[in-house]
C-alpha positions in Angstrom: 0.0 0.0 0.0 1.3 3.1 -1.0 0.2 6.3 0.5 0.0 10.3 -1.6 1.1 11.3 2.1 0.1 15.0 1.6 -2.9 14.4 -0.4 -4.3 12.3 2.9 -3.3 15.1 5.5 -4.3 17.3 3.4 -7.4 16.0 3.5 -7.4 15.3 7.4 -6.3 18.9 7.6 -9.6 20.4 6.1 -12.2 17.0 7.5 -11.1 17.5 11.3 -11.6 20.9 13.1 -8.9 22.8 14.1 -10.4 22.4 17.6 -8.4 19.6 17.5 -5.3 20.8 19.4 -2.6 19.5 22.0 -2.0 20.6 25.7 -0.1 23.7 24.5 -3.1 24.6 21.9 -1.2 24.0 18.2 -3.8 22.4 16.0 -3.4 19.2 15.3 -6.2 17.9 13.5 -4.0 16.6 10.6 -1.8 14.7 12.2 -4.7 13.3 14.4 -6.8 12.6 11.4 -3.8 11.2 9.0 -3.1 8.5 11.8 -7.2 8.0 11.7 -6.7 7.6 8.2 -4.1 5.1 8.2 -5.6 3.2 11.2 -8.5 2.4 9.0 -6.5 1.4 5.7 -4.2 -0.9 7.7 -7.6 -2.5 9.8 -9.3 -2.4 6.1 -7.2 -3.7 3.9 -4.0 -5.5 5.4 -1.3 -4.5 3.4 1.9 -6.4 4.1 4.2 -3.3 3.0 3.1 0.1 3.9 5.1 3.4 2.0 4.1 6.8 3.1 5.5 8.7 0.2 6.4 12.2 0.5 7.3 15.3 -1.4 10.2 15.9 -1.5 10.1 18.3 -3.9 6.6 19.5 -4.8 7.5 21.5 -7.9 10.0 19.4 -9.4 12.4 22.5 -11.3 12.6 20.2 -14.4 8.4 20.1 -14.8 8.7 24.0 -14.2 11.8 24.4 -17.2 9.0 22.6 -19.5 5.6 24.2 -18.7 6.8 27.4 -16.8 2.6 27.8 -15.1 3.3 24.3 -13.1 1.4 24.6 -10.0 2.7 28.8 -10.5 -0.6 29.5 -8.7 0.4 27.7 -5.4 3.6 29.2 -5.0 3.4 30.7 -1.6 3.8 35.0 -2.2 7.1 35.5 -0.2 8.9 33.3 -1.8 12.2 35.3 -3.2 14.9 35.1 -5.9 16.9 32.3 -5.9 14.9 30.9 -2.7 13.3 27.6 -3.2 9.8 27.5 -4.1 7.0 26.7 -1.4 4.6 25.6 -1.2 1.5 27.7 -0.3 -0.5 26.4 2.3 -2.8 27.2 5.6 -0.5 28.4 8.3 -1.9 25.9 11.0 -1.0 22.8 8.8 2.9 23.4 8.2 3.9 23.6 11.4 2.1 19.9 11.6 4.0 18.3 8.7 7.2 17.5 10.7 5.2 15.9 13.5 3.6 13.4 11.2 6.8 12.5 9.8 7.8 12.2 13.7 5.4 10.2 14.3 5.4 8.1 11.2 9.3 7.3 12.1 8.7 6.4 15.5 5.9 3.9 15.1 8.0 2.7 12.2 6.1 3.4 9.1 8.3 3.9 6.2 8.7 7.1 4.7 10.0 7.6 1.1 10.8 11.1 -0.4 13.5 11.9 -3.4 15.2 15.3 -3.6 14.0 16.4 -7.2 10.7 14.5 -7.1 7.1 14.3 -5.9 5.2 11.8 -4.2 3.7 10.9 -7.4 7.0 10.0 -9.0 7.8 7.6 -5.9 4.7 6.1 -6.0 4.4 5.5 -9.6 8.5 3.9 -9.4 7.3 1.8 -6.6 4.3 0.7 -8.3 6.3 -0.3 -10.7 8.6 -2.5 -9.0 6.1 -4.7 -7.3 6.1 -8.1 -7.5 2.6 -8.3 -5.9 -0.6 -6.2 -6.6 -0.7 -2.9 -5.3 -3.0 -0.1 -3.3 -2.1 3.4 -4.3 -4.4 5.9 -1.6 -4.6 9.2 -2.9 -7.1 11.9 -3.8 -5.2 13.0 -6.8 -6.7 11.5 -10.0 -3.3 12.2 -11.8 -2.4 8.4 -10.2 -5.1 7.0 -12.4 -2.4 6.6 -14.9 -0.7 4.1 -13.0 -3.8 2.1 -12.6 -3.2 -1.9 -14.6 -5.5 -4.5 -14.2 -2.7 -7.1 -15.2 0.2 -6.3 -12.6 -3.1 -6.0 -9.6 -2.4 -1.9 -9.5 -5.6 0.5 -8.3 -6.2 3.3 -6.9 -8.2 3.6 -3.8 -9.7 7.2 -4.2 -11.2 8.7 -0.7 -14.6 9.6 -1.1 -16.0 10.2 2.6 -12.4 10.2 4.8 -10.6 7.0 4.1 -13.8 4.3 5.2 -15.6 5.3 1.7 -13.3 4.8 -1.0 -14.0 4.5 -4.5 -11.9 1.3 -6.0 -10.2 2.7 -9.2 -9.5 -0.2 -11.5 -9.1 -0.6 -15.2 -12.9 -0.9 -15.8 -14.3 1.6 -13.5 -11.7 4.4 -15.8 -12.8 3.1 -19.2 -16.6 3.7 -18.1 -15.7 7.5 -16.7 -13.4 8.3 -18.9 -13.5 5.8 -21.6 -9.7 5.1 -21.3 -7.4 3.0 -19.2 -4.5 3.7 -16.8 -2.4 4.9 -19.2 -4.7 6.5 -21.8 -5.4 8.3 -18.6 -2.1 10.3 -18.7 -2.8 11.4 -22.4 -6.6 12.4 -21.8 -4.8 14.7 -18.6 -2.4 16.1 -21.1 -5.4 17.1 -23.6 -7.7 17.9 -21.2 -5.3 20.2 -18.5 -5.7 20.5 -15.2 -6.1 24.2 -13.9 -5.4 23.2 -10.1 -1.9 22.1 -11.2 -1.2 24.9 -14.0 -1.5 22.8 -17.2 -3.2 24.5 -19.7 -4.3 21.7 -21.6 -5.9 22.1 -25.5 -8.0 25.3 -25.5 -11.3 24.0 -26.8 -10.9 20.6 -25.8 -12.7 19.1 -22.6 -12.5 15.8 -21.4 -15.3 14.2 -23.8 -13.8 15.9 -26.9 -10.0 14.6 -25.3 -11.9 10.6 -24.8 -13.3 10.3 -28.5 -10.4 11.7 -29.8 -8.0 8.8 -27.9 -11.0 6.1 -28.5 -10.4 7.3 -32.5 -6.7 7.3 -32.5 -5.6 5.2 -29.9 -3.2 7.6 -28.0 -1.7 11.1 -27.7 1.1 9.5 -30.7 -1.9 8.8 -32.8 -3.8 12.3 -32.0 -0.5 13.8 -33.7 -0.1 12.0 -36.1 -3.8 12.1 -37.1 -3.6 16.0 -37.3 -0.4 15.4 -39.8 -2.5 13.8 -42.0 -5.1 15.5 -44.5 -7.1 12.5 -44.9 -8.0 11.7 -40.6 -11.1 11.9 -39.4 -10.7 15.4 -37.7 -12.8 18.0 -37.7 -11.5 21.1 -38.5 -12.0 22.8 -35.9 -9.9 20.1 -33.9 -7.1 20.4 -36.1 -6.9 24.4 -35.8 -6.7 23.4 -31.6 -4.2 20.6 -31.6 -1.7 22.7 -34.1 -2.3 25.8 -32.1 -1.3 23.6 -28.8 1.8 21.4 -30.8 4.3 23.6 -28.6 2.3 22.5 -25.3 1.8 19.0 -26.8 5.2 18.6 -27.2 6.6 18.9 -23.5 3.9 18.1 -21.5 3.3 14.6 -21.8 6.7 14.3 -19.8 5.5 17.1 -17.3 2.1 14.9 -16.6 3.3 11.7 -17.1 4.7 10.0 -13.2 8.2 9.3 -13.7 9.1 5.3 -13.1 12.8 6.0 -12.5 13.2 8.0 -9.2 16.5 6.9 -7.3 15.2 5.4 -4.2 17.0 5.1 -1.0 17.2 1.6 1.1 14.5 1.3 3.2 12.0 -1.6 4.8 8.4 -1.3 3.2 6.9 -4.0 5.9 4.7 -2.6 8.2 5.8 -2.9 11.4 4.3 -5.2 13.6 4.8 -2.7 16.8 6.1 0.5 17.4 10.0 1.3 16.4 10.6 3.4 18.8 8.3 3.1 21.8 9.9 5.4 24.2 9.4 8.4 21.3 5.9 7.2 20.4 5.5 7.5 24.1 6.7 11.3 24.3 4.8 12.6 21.3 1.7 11.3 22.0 2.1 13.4 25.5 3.4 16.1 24.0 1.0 16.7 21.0 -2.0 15.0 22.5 -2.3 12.8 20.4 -4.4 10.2 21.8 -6.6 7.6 20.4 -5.4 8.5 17.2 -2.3 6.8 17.9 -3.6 4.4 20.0 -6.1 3.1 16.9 -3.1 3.5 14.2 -0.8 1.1 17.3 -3.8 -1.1 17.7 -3.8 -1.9 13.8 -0.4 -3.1 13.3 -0.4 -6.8 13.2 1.3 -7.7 16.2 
């Protein structure tokens, strides 16, 4: 099971009330409701292996050197020349980030992040390696991609918290979107996603972006269909794609999840008890964090 970390306490962040607070009064209703989260995964679904992937980078420089408007609109205001980018986020959740990954380390959870890559990238190189099926938990459709009936890869996309998920398998995508895991990644690239800066085709939604890929089979055949006079495509579809060829060009590698992300050692298995007892000990006194941790402990198969 592999877990879009800051999707879920992201999530957790914005489901549990800031009310939510430990004995000094920080807010900590996303770490409190990530552990929640990952309680009911690991009572739900068993996983063997357990990776809660991180970003490491969330605006890879590389994505941003081919579509320059990548995630541009999240960049946090006071971020200066030649400072790093950050992210822009609710000032009550930050300071909460580097408790999770406490606690995540202390109970013994492993945590994966690259320098130069996001969470998506680790996921979708982990997914790859498997030699078993796999469980990707996010609530970021760009993962769809990675979804393959064959090699037992789905998504589990949170619906209501994490105990309503939607199972996101090869035919749940071709009846929504009429394409599978991979056909996914090109309907993205037509399509665009405003809430990560990608422009996508102007004109071209996500049914015009499906009939085009159930006609030509993939983004390669889109092109190639718009170099030839004699394809099926109407012309005001050929005076969108040509318009877009410079867009079309680079961002299949800035939407696609990369497969090749250097990954340091580290033990997938979920723990069967805490790693570190005497620090899961501390921070659950000194954050408060309760029967969170005590359901997340609970679930581990001792």
């Amino acid at each position: 099971m592999l877990l879009d970390t800051a999707s879920l306490y992201f999530r957790a962040y914005f489901g549990v009330p800031d009310s939510v607070r430990a004995p000094d009064g920080t807010p900590v209703n996303a770490v409190r409701g990530l552990l929640d989260f990952i309680a009911r995964l690991v009572q739900d679904h068993h996983p063997d292996d357990l990776v809660a992937c991180m970003d490491a980078d969330w605006r890879p420089q590389w994505r941003v050197e081919l579509i320059p408007s990548y995630k541009a609109h999240r960049v946090a205001a006071e971020t200066g020349p030649g400072v790093p980018d950050e992210e822009e986020v609710p000032d009550t959740l930050s300071p909460q980030v580097p408790v999770i990954e406490a606690v995540l380390d202390a109970v013994g959870v492993a945590r994966v992040g690259v320098a130069g890559y996001e969470a998506d990238d680790v996921i979708g190189t982990l997914a790859g390696r498997a030699a078993g099926p796999v469980d990707i938990v996010t609530g970021d459709r760009d993962l769809f991609q990675l979804v393959d009936d064959a090699r037992g890869v789905r998504v589990l996309y949170p619906v209501k918290g994490v105990g309503t998920l939607q199972v996101v398998d090869g035919e749940w995508l071709r009846g929504k979107y009429g394409v599978d895991g991979p056909g996914y990644a090109d309907l993205a690239t037509l399509r665009g996603d405003p809430s990560d800066g990608l422009p996508g085709v102007p004109g071209v939604g996500e049914k015009t972006a499906a009939k085009l890929l159930e006609s030509f089979g993939d983004l390669a055949g889109v092109m190639a269909a718009l170099d030839d006079p004699a394809a099926r495509l109407t012309p005001a579809q050929r005076r969108r794609l040509d318009g877009a060829r410079d867009y079309l060009a680079v961002a299949p590698k800035v939407v696609r999840v990369a497969g090749d992300v250097p990954l340091p050692p580290f033990d997938p298995a979920l723990p069967a008890g805490p790693k570190d007892g005497e620090a899961v000990r501390a921070l659950a006194e000194r954050w408060g964090l309760g029967g969170s941790l005590e359901r997340l402990l609970a679930a581990l198969p001792r």
